[in-house]
KOLDRENDREN-97580 format. One line per field, with one value per residue: residue number from 1; residue in one letter; x, y, z of N, C-alpha, C, O in turn. Coordinates in steps of 0.1 Angstrom, whole numbers, padded with zeros to 4 digits. Layout:
N
pos NUM | ... .
code A | ... .
neast X | ... .
nnorth Y | ... .
nup Z | ... .
caeast X | ... .
canorth Y | ... .
caup Z | ... .
ceast X | ... .
cnorth Y | ... .
cup Z | ... .
oeast X | ... .
onorth Y | ... .
oup Z | ... .
//
This chain:
126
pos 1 | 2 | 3 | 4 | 5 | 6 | 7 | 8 | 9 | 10 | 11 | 12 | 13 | 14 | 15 | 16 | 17 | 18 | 19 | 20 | 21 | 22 | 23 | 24 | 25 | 26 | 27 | 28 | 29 | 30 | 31 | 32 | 33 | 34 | 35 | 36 | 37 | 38 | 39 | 40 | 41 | 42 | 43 | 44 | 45 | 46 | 47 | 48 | 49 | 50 | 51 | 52 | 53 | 54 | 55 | 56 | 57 | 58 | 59 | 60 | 61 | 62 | 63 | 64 | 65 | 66 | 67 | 68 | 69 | 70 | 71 | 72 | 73 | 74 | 75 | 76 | 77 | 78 | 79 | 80 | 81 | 82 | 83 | 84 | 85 | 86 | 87 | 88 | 89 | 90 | 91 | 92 | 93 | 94 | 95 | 96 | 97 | 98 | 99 | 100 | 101 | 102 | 103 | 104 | 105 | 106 | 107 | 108 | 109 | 110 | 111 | 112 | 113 | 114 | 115 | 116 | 117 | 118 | 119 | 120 | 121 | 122 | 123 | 124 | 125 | 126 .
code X | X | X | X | X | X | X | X | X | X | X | X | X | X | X | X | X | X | X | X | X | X | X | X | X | X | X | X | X | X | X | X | X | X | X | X | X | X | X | X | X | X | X | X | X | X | X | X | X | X | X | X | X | X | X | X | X | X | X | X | X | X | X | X | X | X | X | X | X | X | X | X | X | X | X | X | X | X | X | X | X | X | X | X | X | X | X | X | X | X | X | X | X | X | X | X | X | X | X | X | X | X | X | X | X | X | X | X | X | X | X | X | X | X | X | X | X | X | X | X | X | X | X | X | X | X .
neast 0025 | 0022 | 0027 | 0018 | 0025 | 0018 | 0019 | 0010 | 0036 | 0055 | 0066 | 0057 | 0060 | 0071 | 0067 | 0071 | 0051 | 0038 | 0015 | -0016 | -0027 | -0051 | -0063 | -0095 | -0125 | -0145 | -0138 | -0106 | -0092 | -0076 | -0057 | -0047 | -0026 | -0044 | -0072 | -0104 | -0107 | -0111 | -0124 | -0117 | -0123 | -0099 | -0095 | -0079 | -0050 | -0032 | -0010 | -0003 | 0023 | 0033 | 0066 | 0083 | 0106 | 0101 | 0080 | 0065 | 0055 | 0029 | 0019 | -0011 | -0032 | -0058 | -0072 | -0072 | -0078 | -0067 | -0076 | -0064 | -0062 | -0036 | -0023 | -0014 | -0028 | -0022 | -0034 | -0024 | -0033 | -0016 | 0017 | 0034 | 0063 | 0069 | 0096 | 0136 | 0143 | 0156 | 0174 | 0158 | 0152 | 0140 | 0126 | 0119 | 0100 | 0084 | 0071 | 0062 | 0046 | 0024 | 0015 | 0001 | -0021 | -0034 | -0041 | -0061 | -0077 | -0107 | -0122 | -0118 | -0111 | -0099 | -0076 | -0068 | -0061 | -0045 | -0019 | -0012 | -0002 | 0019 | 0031 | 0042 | 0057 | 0078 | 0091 | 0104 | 0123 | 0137 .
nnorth 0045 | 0010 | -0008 | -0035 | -0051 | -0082 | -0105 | -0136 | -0140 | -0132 | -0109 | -0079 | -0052 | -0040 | -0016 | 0012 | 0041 | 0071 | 0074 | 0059 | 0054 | 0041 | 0021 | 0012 | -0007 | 0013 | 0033 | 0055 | 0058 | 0070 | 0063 | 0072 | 0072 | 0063 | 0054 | 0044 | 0009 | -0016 | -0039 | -0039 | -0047 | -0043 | -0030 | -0031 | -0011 | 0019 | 0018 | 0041 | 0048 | 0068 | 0080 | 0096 | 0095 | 0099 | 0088 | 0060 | 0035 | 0013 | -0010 | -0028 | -0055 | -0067 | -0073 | -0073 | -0054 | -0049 | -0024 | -0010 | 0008 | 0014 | -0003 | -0011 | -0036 | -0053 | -0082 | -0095 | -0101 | -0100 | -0074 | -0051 | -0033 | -0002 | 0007 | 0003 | -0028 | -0061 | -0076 | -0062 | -0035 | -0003 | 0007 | -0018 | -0025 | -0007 | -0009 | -0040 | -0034 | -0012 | -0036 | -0051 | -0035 | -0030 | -0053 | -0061 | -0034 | -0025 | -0001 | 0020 | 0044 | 0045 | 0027 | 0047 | 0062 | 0051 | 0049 | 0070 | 0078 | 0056 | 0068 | 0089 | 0088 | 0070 | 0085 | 0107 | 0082 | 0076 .
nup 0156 | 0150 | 0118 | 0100 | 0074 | 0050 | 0032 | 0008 | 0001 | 0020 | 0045 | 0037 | 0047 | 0079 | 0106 | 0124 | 0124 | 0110 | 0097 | 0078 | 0046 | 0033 | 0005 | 0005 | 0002 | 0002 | -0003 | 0000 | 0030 | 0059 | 0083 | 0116 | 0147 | 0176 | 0163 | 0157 | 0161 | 0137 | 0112 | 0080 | 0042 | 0016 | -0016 | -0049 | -0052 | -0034 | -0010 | 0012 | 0031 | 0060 | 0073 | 0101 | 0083 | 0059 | 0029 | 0022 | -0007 | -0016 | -0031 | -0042 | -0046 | -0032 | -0002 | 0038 | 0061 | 0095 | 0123 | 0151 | 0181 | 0185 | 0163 | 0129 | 0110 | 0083 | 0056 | 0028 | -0011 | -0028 | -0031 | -0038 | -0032 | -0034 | -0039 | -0037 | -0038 | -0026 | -0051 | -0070 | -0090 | -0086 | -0113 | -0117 | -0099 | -0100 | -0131 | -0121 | -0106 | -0121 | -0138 | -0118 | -0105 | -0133 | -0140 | -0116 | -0113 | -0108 | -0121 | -0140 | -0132 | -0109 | -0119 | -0129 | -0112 | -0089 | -0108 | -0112 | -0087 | -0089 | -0108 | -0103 | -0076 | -0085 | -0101 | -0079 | -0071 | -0092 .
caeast 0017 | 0029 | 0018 | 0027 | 0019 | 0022 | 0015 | 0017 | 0052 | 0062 | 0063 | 0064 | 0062 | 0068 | 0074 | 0068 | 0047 | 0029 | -0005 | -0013 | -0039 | -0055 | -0077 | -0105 | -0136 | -0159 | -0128 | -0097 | -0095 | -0065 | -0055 | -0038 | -0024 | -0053 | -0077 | -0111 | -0108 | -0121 | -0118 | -0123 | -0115 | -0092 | -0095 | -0066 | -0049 | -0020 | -0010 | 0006 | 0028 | 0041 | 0069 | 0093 | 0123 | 0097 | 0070 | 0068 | 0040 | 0028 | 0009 | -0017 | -0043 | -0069 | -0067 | -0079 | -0070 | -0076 | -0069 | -0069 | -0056 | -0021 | -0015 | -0024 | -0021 | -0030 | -0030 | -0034 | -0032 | -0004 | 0019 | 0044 | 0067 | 0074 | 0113 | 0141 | 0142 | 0171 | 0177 | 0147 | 0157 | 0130 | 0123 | 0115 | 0090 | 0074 | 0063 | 0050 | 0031 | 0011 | 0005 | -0006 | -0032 | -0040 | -0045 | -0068 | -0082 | -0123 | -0124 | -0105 | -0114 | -0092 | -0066 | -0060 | -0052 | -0031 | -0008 | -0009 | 0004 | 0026 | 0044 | 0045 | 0067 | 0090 | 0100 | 0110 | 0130 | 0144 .
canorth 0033 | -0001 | -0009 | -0046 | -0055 | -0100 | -0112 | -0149 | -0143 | -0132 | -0095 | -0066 | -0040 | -0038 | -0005 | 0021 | 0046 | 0081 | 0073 | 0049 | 0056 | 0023 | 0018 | 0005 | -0012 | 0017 | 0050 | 0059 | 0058 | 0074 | 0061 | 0079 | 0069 | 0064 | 0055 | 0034 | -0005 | -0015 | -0044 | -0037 | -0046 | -0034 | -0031 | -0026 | 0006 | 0024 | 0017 | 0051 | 0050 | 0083 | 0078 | 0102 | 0094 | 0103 | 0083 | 0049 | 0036 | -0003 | -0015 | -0040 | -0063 | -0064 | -0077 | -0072 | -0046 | -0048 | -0013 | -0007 | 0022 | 0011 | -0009 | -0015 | -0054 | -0060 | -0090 | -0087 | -0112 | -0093 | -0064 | -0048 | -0022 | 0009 | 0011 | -0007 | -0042 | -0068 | -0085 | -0056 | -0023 | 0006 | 0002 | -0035 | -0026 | 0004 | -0018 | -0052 | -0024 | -0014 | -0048 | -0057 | -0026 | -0031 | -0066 | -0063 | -0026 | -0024 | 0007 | 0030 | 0060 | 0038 | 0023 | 0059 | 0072 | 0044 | 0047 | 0081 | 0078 | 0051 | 0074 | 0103 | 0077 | 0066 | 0103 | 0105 | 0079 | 0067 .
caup 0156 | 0143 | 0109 | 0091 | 0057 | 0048 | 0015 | 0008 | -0005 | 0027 | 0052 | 0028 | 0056 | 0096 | 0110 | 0134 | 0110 | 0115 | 0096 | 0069 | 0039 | 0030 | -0004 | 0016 | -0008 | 0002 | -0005 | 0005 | 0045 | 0064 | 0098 | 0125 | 0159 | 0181 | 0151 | 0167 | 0160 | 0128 | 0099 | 0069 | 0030 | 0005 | -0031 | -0054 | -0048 | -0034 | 0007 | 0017 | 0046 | 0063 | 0085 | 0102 | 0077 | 0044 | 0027 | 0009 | -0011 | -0016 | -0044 | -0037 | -0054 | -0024 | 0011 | 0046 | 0071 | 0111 | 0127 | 0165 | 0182 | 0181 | 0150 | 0115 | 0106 | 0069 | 0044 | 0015 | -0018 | -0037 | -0028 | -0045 | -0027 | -0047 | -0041 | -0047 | -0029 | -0029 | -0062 | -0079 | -0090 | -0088 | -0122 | -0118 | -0093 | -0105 | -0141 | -0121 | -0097 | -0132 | -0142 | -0110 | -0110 | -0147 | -0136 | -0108 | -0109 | -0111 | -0127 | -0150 | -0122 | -0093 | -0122 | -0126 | -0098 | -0087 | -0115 | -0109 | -0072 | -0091 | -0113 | -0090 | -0066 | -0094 | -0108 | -0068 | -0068 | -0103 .
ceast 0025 | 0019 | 0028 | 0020 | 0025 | 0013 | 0022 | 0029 | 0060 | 0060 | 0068 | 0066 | 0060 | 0076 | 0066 | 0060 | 0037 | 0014 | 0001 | -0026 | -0041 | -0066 | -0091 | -0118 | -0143 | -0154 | -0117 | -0099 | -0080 | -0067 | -0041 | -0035 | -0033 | -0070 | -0088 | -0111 | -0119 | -0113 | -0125 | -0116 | -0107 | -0092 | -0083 | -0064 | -0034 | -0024 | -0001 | 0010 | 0038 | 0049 | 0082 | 0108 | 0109 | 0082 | 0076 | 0049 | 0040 | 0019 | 0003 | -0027 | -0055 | -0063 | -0078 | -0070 | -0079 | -0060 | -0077 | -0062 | -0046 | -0010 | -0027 | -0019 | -0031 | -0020 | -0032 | -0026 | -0018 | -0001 | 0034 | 0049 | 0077 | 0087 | 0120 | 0142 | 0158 | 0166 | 0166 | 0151 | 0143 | 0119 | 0113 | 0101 | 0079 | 0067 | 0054 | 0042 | 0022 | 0006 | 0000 | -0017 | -0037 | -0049 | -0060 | -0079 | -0098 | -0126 | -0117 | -0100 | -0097 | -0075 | -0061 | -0053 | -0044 | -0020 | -0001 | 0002 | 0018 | 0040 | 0048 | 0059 | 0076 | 0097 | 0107 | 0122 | 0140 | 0154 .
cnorth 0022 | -0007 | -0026 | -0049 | -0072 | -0100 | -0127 | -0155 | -0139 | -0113 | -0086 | -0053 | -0043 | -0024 | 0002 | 0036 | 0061 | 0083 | 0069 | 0053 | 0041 | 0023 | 0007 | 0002 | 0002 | 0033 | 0045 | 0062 | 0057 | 0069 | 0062 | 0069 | 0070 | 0061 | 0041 | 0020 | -0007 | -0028 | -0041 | -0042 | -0039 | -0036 | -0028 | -0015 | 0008 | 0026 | 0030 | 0053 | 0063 | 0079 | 0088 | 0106 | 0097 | 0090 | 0072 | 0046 | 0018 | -0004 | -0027 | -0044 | -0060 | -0075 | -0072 | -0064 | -0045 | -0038 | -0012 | 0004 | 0026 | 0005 | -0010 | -0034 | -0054 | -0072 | -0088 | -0101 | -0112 | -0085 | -0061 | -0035 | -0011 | 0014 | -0001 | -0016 | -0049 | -0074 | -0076 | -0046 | -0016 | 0003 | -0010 | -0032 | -0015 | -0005 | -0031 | -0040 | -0021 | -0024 | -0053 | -0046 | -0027 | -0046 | -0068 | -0050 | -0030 | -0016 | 0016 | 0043 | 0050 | 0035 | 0035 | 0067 | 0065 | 0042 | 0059 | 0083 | 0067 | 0058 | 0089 | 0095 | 0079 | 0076 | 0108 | 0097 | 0076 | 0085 .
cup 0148 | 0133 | 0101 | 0081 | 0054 | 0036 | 0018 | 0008 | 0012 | 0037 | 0043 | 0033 | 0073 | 0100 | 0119 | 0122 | 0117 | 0111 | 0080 | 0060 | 0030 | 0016 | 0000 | 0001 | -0009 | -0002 | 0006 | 0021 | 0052 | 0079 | 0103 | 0136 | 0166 | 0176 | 0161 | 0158 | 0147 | 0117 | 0088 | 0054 | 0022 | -0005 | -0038 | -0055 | -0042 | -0016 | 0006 | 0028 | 0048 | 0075 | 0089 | 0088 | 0060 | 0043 | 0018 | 0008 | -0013 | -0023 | -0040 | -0046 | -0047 | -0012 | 0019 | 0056 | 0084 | 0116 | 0141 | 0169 | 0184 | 0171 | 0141 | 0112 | 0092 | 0060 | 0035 | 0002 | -0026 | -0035 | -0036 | -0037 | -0036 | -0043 | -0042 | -0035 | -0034 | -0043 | -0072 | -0077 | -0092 | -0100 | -0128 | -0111 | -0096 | -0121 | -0134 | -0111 | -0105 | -0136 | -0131 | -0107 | -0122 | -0148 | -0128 | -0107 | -0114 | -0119 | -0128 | -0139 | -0112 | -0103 | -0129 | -0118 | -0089 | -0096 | -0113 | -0099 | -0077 | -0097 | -0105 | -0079 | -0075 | -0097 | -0093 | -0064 | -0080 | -0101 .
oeast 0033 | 0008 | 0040 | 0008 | 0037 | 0001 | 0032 | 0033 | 0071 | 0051 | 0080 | 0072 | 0049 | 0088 | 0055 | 0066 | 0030 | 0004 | 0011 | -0037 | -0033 | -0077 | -0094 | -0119 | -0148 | -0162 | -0117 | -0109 | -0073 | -0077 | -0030 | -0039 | -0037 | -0079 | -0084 | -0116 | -0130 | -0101 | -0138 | -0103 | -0110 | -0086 | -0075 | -0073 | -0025 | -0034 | 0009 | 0003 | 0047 | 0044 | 0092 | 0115 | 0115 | 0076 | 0086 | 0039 | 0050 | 0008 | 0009 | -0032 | -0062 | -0053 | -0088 | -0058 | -0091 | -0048 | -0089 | -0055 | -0044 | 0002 | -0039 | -0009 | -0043 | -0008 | -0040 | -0016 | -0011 | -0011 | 0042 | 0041 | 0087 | 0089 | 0116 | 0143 | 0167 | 0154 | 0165 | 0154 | 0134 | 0107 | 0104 | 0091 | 0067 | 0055 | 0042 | 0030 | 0010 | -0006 | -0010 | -0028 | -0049 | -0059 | -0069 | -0090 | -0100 | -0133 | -0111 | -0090 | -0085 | -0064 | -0050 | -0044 | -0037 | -0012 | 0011 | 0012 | 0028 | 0052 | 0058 | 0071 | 0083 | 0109 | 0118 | 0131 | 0152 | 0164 .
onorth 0026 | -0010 | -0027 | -0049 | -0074 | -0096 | -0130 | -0167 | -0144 | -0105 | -0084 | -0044 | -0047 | -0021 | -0001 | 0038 | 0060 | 0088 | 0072 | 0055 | 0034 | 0027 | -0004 | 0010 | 0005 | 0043 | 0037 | 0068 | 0047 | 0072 | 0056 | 0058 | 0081 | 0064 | 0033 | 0021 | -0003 | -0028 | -0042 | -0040 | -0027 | -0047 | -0022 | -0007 | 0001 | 0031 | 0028 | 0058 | 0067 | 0076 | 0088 | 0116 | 0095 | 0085 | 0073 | 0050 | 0011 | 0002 | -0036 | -0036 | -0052 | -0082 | -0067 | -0066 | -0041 | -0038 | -0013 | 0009 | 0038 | 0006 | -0010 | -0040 | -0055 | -0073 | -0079 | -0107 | -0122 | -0078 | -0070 | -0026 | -0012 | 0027 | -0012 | -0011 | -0045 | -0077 | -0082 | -0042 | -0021 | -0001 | -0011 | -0036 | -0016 | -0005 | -0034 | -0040 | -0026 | -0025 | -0060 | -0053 | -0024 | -0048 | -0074 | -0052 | -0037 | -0020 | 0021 | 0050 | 0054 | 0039 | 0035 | 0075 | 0071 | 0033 | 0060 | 0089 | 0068 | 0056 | 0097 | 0099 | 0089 | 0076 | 0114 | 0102 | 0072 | 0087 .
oup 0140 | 0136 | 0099 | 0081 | 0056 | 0034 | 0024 | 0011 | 0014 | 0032 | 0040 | 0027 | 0078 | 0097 | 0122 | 0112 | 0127 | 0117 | 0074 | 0066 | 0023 | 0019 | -0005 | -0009 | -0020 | -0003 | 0015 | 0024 | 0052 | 0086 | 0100 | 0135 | 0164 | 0184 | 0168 | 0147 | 0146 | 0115 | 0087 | 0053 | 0021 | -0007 | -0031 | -0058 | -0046 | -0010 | 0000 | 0036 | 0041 | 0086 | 0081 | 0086 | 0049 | 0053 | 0010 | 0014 | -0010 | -0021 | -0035 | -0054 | -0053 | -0012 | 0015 | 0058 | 0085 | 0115 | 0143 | 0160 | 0186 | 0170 | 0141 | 0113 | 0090 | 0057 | 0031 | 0005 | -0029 | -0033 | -0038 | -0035 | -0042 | -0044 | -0045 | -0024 | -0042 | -0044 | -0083 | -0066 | -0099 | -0099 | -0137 | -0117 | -0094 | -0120 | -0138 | -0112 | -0103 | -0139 | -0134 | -0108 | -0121 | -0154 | -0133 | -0101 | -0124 | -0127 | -0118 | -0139 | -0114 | -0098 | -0133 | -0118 | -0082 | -0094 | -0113 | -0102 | -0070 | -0094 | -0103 | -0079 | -0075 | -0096 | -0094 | -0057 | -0077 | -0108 .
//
């Protein structure tokens, strides 16, 4: 399925993807290929994309995700992608990913377990 991620700053993910776990307002909510039509919010959290070639992860503030049974299309306010970008090394992005969770998370339960998923990533790639 085709999954794209747009933040203000610009497209932080388009790709061909095997299933996407979204921090949805109401829990965590995994969608597959075939997944029934649905919008819903997102709270700050950790976007997990699974695709053939491995997994990446996407740090976000909150946003809006519309899923039909071929694509995911989410906005969202703020995103941070947990590898290394042009002109940002790993490093770079794995610290503003906690301040932007430390920033925005609701409660200690969620800004744990997204830092968790944060440093789990980083020890992967650094």
């Amino acid at each position: 399925m085709k999954l794209e991620i747009v933040a203000p700053s610009g497209r932080i993910f388009e790709g061909e993807v095997n299933s996407v776990t979204l921090p949805g307002s109401d829990g965590e909510m995994g969608v597959l290929d075939g997944h029934s039509s649905l919008v819903t919010t997102l709270k700050a959290g950790v976007i997990d994309i699974k695709k053939d070639s491995g997994e990446e992860l996407v740090d976000v503030n909150w946003g809006y995700a519309d899923v039909s049974n071929k694509s995911v299309n989410i906005v969202v306010d703020e995103a941070i992608p947990l590898a290394a970008s042009e002109g940002h090394d790993i490093a770079d992005n794995v610290a503003k990913a906690k301040k932007l969770m430390a920033d925005f998370s609701d409660s200690a339960q969620t800004l744990a377990y997204a830092q968790g998923k944060i440093e789990s990533v980083a020890r992967n790639l650094i």
